[in-house]
Every structure is written in structure tokens, then in C-alpha cells.
N, C-alpha and C positions, 0 to 999 in steps of 0.2 A: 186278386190284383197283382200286376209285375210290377217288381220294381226294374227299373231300367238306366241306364245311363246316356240313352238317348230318346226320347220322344217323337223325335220326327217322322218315320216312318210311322209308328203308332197314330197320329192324329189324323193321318189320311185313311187309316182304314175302313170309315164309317162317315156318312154323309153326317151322322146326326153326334158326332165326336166333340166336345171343347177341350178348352186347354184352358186349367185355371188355375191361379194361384192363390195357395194356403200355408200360411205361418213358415213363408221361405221354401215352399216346397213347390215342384209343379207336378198337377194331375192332371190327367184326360179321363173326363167320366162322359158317361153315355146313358141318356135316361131310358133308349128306347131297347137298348140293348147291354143290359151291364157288364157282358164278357169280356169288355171292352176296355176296361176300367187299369189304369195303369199310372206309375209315381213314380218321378224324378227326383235326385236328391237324396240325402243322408236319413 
């Protein structure tokens, strides 16, 4: 998983991408491909 200070580019990378948020945090996880898998935030 990256952590990252921006997300945007990240969620476009994969058709099957979300972007969700958890306990003040934002992820983009990917169920059909988990390489994908990247967090926003402290």
C-alpha cells in the first residue's frame, strides 16, 4: 500500500478503483486488483 499525499491521479488508474473513507483517512482499494491499493492522510 503507498501512502500518498495526493490521491488523484491514483483513482483513475483502474476502472474497478474506490475511494473511501476510514476513521479520517482516505483509501483507494481495489478488489479485482490489489496493487492498487493506496492512503491518504497521517
Amino acid at each position: 500500500m503507498k501512502v500518498l499525499s495526493s490521491l488523484k491521479s491514483v483513482k483513475t488508474r483502474h476502472a474497478k478503483c474506490q475511494v473511501v473513507r476510514r476513521k479520517g483517512r482516505i483509501y483507494v482499494i481495489n478488489k479485482t486488483n490489489p496493487r492498487f491499493k493506496a492512503r491518504q492522510g497521517h
